[in-house]
Residue, then its C-alpha position, 0 to 999 in steps of 0.5 A: x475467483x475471489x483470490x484474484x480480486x483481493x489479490x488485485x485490490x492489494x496490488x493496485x492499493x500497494x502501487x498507488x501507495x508508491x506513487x503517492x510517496x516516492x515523491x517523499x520516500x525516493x529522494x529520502x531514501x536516495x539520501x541515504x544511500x549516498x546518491x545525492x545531486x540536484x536532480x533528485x529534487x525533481x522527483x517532488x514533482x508528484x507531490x500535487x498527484x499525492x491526495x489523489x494516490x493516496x484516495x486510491x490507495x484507500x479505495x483499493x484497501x476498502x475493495x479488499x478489505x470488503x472482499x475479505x470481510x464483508x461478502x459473505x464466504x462459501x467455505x466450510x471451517x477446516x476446508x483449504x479455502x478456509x486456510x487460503x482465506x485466513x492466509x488472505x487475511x493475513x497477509x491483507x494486514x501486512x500490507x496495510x501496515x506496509x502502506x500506512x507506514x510508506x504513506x506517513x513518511x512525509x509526516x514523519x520524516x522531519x523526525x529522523x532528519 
């Protein structure tokens, strides 16, 4: 049972994440790929939705973050749900460094432009 909220927290953090920065990240890297044009301007019409998305995001990674630390684990060291929680754990802080990294474009970007 808690393999599925940790599983879901990450998933909706990592979504709301990409909402919050395809205003940025989408047009940025479009650029790059060669596409260019003036509709690619229109994708910075989610900018005012970004705090929100963003709160979001940091809301979802809190709800994983308790689920893996916080509550309290009802397995043994050495069983298989130690390994999978280790693994959860893991594979939590990839994902948070996935999205501060997605999140800081827009600060960023002026940098590599």
């Amino acid at each position: 049972m808690a393999t599925f909220n940790v599983k879901g927290s990450l998933f909706a953090g990592v979504l709301a994440a990409i909402g919050a920065s395809v205003c940025c990240v989408g047009p940025l890297v479009l650029l790059m790929l060669g596409v260019g044009g003036a509709w690619v301007a229109n994708l910075t019409a989610l900018e005012p939705l970004r705090p929100w998305l963003i709160g979001v995001t940091l809301l979802f990674l809190g709800l994983a973050f308790r689920r893996l630390y916080l509550q309290p684990q009802v397995c043994e060291p050495g069983a298989a749900c130690a390994e999978l929680l280790r693994r959860q754990r893991w594979i939590f802080w990839i994902v948070v460094l996935a999205l501060l990294a997605l999140l800081s474009v827009p600060w960023l970007a002026p940098y590599f432009l």
